[in-house]
C-alpha positions in Angstrom: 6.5 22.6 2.2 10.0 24.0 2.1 10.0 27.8 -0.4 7.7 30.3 -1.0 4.3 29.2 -2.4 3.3 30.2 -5.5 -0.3 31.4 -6.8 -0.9 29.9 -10.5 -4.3 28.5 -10.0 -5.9 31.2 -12.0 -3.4 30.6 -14.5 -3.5 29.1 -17.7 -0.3 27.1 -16.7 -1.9 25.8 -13.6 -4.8 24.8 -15.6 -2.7 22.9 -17.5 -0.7 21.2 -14.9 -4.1 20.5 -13.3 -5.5 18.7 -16.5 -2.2 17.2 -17.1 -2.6 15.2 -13.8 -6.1 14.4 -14.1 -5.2 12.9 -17.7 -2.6 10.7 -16.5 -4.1 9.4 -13.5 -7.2 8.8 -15.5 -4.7 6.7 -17.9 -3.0 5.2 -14.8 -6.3 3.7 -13.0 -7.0 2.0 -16.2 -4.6 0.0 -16.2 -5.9 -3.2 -16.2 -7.7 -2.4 -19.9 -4.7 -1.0 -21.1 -2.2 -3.0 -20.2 0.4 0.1 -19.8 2.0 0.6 -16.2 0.6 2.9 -14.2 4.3 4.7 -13.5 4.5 5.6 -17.1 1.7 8.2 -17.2 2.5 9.4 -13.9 6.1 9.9 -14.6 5.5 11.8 -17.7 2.8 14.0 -15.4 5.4 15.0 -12.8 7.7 15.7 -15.6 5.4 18.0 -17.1 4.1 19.6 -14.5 7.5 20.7 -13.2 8.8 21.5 -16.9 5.6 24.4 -17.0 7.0 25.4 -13.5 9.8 25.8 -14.3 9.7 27.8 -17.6 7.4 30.1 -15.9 9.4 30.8 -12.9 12.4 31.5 -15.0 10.2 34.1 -16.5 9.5 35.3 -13.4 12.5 35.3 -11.6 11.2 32.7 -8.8 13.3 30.1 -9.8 15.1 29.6 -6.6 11.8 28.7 -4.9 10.8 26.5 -7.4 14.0 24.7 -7.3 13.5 24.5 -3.0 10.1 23.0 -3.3 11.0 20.5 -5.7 14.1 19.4 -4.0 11.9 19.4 -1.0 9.1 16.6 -2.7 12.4 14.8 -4.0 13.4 14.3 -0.5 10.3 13.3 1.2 9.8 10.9 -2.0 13.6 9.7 -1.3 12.9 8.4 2.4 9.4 6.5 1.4 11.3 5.1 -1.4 14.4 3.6 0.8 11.6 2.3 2.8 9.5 0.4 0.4 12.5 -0.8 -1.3 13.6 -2.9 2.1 10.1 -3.9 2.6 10.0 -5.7 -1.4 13.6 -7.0 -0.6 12.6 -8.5 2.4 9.4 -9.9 0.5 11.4 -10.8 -2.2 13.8 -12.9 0.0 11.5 -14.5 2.0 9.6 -16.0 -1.4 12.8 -16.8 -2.7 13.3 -19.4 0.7 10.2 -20.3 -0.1 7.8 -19.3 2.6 5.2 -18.4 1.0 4.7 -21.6 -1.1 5.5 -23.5 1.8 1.8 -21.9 3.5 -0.1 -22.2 0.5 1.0 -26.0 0.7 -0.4 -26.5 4.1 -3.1 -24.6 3.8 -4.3 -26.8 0.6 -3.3 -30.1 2.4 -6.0 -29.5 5.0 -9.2 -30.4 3.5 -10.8 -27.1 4.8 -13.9 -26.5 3.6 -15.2 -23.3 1.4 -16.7 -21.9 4.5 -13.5 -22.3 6.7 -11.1 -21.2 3.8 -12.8 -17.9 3.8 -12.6 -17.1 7.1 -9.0 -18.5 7.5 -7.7 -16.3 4.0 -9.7 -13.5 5.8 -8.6 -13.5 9.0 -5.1 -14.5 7.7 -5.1 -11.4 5.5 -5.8 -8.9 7.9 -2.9 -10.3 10.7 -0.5 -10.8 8.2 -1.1 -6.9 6.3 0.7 -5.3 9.2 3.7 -6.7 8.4 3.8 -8.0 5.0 2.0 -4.9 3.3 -1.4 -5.5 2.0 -0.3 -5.7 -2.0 2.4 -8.8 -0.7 -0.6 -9.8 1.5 -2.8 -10.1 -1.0 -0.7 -11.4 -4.0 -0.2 -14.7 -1.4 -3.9 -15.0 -0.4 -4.5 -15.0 -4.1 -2.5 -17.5 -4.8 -3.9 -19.6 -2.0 -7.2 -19.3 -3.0 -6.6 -20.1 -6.8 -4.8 -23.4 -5.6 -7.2 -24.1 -3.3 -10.7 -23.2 -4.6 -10.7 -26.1 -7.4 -11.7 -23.6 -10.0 -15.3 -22.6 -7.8 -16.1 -18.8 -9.6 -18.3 -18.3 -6.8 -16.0 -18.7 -3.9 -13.3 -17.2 -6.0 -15.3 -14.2 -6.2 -16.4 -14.0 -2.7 -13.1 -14.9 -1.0 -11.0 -12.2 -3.5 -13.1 -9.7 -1.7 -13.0 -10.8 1.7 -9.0 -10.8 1.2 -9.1 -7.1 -0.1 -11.3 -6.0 2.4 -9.1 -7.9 5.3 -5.7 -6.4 3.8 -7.1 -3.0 3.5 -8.2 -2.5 6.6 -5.4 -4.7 8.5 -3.1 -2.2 6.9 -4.5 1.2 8.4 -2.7 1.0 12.1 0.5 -0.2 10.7 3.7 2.1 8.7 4.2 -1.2 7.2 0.5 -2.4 6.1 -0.1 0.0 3.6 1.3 2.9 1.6 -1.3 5.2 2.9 -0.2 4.4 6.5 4.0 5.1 5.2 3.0 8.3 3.7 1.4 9.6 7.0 3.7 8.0 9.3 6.9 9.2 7.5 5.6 12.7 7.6 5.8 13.4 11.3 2.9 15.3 11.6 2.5 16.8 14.7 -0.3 17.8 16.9 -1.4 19.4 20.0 -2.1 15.6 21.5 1.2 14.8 19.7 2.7 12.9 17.3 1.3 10.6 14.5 3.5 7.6 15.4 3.4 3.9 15.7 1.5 3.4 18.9 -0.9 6.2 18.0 -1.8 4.1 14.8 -2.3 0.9 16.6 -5.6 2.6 18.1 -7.2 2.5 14.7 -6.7 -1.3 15.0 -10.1 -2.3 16.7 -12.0 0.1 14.0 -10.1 -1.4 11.3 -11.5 -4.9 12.7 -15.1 -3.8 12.6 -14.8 -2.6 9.0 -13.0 -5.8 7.9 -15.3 -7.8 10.4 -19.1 -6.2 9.3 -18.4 -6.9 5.7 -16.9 -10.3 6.3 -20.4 -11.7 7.6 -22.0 -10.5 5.2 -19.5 -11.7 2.7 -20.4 -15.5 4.3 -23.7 -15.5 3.2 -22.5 -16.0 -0.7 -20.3 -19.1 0.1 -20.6 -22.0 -1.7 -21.6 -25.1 0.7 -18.6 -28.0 0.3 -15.2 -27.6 -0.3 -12.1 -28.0 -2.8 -11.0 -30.7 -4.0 -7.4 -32.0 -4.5 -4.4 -31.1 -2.6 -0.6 -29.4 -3.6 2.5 -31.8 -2.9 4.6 -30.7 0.7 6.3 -27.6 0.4 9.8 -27.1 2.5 10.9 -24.2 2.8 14.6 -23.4 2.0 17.3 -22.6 4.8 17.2 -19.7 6.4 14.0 -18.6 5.8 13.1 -18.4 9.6 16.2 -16.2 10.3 15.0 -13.9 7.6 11.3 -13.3 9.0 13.0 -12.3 12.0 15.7 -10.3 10.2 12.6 -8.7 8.8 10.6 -8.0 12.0 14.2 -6.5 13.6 14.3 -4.0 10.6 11.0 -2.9 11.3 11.7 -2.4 14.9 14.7 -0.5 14.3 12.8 1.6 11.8 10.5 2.5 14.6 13.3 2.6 17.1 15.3 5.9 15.1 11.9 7.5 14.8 10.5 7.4 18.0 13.3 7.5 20.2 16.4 8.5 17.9 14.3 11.3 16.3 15.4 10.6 12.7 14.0 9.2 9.6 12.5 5.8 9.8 14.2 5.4 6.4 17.7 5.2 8.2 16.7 2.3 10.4 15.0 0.2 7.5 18.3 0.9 5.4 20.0 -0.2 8.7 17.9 -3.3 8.6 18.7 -4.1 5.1 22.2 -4.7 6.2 21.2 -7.7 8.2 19.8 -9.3 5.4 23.1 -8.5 3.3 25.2 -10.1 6.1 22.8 -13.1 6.6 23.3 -13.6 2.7 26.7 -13.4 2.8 26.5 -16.4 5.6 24.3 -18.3 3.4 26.4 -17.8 0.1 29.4 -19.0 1.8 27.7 -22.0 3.0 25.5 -23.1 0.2 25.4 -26.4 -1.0 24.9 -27.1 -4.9 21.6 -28.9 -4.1 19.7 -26.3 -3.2 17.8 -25.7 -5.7 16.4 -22.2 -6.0 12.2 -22.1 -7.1 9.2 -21.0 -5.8 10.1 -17.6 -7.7 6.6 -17.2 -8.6 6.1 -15.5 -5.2 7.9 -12.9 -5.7 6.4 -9.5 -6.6 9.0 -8.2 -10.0 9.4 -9.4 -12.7 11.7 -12.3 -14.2 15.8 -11.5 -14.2 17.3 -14.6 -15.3 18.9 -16.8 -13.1 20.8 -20.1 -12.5 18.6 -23.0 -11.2 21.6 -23.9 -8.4 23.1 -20.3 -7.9 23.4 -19.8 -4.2 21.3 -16.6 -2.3 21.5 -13.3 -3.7 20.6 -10.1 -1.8 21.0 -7.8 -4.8 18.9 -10.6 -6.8 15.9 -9.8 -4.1 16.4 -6.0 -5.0 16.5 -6.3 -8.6 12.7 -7.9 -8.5 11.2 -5.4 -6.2 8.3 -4.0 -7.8 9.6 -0.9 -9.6 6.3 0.3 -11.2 4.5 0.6 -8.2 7.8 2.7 -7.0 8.3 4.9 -9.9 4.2 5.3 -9.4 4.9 6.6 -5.9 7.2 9.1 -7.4 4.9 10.5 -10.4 1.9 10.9 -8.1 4.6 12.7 -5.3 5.6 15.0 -7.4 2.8 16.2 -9.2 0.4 16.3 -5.8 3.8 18.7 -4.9 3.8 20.4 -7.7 -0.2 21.3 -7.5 1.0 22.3 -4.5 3.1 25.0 -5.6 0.7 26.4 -7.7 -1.8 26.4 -4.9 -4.5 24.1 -5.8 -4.3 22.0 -2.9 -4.5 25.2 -0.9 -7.6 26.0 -2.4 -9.0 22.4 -1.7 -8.0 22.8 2.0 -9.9 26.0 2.5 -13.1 24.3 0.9 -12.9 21.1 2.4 -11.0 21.2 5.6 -12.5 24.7 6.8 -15.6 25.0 5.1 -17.4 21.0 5.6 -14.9 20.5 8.6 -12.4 18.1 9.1 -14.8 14.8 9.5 -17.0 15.5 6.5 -13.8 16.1 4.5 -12.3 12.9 5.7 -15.0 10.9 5.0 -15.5 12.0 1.8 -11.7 11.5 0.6 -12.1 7.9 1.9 -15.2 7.9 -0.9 -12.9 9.8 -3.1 -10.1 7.3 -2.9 -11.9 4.4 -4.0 -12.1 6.2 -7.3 -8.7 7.9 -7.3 -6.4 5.4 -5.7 -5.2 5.9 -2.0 -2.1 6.8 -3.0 -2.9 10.0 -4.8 -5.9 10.8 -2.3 -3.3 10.7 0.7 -0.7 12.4 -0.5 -3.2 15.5 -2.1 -4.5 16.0 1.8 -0.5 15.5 3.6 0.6 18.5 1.3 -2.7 20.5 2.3 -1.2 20.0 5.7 -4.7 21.3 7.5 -4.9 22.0 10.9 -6.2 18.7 12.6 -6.6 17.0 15.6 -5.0 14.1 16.6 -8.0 11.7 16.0 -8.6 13.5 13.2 -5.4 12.6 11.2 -5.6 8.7 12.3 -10.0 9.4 10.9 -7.9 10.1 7.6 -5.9 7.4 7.4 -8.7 4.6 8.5 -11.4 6.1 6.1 -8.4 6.4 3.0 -7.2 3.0 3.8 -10.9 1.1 4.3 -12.4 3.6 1.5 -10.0 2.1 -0.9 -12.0 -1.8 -0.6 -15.0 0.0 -1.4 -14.3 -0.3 -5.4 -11.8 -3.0 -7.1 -9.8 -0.2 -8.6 -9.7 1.8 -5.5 -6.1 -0.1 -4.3 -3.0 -1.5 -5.9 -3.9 -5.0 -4.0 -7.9 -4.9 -5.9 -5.6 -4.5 -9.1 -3.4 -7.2 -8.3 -6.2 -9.6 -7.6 -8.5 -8.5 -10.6 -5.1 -9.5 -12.5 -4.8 -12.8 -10.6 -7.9 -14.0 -11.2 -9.2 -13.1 -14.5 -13.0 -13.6 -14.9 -13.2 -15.0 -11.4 -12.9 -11.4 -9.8 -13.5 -8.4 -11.8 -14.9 -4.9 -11.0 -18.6 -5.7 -11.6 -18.1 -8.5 -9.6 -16.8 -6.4 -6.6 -19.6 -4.2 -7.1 -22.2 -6.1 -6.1 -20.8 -6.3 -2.6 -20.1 -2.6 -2.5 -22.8 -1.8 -0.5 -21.6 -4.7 2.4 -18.4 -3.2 2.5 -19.6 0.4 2.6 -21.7 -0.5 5.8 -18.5 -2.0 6.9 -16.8 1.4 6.4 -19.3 3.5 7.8 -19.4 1.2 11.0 -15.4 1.2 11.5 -15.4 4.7 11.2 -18.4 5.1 14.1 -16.0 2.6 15.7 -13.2 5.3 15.6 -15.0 8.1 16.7 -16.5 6.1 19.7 -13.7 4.8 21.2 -11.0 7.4 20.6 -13.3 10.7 20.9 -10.9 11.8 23.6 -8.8 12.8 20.4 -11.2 14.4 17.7 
């Protein structure tokens, strides 16, 4: 962390920042009774938290290193934040041509029974999480389930966890699966078997299998026998949309491209990438004809911005509905975990956790810690600890963070967003009850791990 650290945690201030944070996230992970974003409390947290800092390093005359270390959170937040805002455009655009609809179409128009629409949703989850993210990921399986399941609770129930579980864990090995994955990939932590990059994430790919994989069978057993009934009309998708998955996977490409090989931000190259989308919407724009008209905006992840039935393709439409919550979330939780920092609390927790249990028990037991806390906060307390780890280590973290976050409904933004998508169908008492078939899941991908990359622990 860029300035000088400072030592408050014996301080009434830093007890206050510390409770201030607790409070809000407390507030934040219960969203889904209180119906009040989760950005709002964590805003005002951050806000707080660098307000006490603030008046006590004025009083103090440390004000210049308070000032460094907060510019330094404000840029790390920056780069994630150009990141996931390509991602949701993308996302966004994609819905808008329809694609999405388009799957859950065929997939209903195939008769599959109960049995095969859980594995398919399943397996479909966790191939598709690496690229779509596993909130966008799940918010599709969702609503292929709802319109396929013919109102059936009991395979609704069943095959909401088997998605969460698949996108969790299908979004551990890649920068684009999962938040937890972007925050440890856009940090460029370095080690003495190298760096955390791309191709060192896809190793945790077999391991994140197993954990989807062990739970998934057990999952099977609570299937309903038959299958739905009734079918959607033919979806087509609108033009374009195949250029724009392509667009998509070119961004992400180039992303990795100017951080492998260029040595720069990843942010640079999904900006970059967002430019081909801009261009290909200026092509469509110029050519649209008045009757295509534009629906299937349920997809999408924002919320509603008016808009004409027959207006052509908009980029800065796509941008407008990204979801800004879950952004201005990122950015309470980054900088209050950086401003805990400052004071030294997360230096404390290192010591106890990382040098005292050891880096595995400590891993493990923020995986645990993150299906109470959310991953987002959990990763981002341990990435400003910045402990000494090795290689297999780090990617330990990020599988046990990603996969801990299935074990409880409230552990993940995509367990929120399905509770929310199927209300009564899926809730957290419901999850529970197959808490202990995921947790075998977890332990097993994490044994998975340590088997087949021990060369790097």
């Amino acid at each position: 962390m860029s300035g000088t650290l400072i030592e408050h945690s014996d301080h009434w201030v830093g007890y206050l920042c510390l409770a201030t944070f607790l409070v809000c996230l407390v507030i934040a992970s219960l969203e889904e009774i209180t119906r009040l974003r989760k950005s709002k409390p964590m805003i005002l947290s951050a806000g707080l938290i660098w307000g006490l800092i603030g008046w006590i390093s004025s009083h103090q005359g440390t004000s210049a290193a308070a000032e460094a270390a907060v510019r330094h959170n404000l840029l790390q937040y920056a780069e994630l934040m150009l990141i996931l805002l390509v991602v949701m455009t993308y996302i966004n655009a994609m819905g808008e041509r329809r694609m999405f609809e388009a799957l859950r179409s065929w997939v209903a128009a195939n008769g599959l029974s109960f049995r095969r629409l859980f594995w398919i949703s399943g397996i479909g989850a966790f191939c598709l999480s690496p690229l779509l993210d596993n909130l966008g990921t799940s918010v599709l399986m969702g609503a292929i389930l709802l319109a396929c399941s013919g109102s059936n609770t009991r395979f609704l129930t069943v095959g909401f966890v088997n998605v969460l579980v698949a996108v969790n864990a299908g979004g551990v090995f890649s920068p684009f699966g999962d938040l937890t994955t972007l925050i440890v990939w856009q940090q460029d932590i370095q080690t003495m078997q190298g760096p955390v990059g791309v191709g060192q994430l896809l190793l945790l790919a077999p391991p994140a299998l197993v954990a989807y994989l062990v739970p998934a069978l057990l999952l099977q057993r609570g299937v309903p026998a038959g299958g739905p009934r009734g079918t959607l009309p033919p979806v087509k998708t609108h033009r374009g949309a195949g250029v724009i998955l392509a667009l998509f996977i070119a961004t992400i490409a180039t992303a990795v491209f100017f951080q492998t090989l260029l040595h720069l931000p990843g942010a640079i190259g999904m900006a970059t990438g967002l430019s081909y989308l801009q261009f290909f919407g200026y092509y469509l724009k110029k050519t649209h004809r008045a009757e295509e008209i534009g629906v299937g905006d349920e997809e999408r992840l924002g919320g509603p911005v008016p808009l004409e039935r027959k207006s052509p393709f908009d980029v800065f439409q796509r941008i407008a509905r990204v979801e800004w919550d879950a952004l201005f979330f990122l950015y309470g939780v980054a900088l209050s975990v950086g401003g805990l920092a400052y004071l030294g609390y997360l230096r404390l927790g290192s010591s106890l956790m990382y040098e005292q249990w050891g880096p595995l028990a400590a891993n493990v037991g923020v995986g645990f810690a993150s299906s109470v806390i959310e991953t987002i906060p959990a990763i981002f307390a341990v990435t400003a600890m910045g402990p000494e780890m090795s290689l297999g280590h780090w990617l330990l973290l990020n599988l046990a963070v990603g996969t801990g976050g299935s074990l409880l409904s409230i552990g993940s933004a995509a367990g929120v967003a399905l509770m929310s998508q199927a209300r009564g169908a899926y809730t957290f008492l419901s999850h529970l009850r197959w808490t202990p078939a995921i947790l075998l899941g977890y332990v097993a991908g994490i044994a998975t791990h340590l088997w087949l990359n021990a060369s790097l622990v």
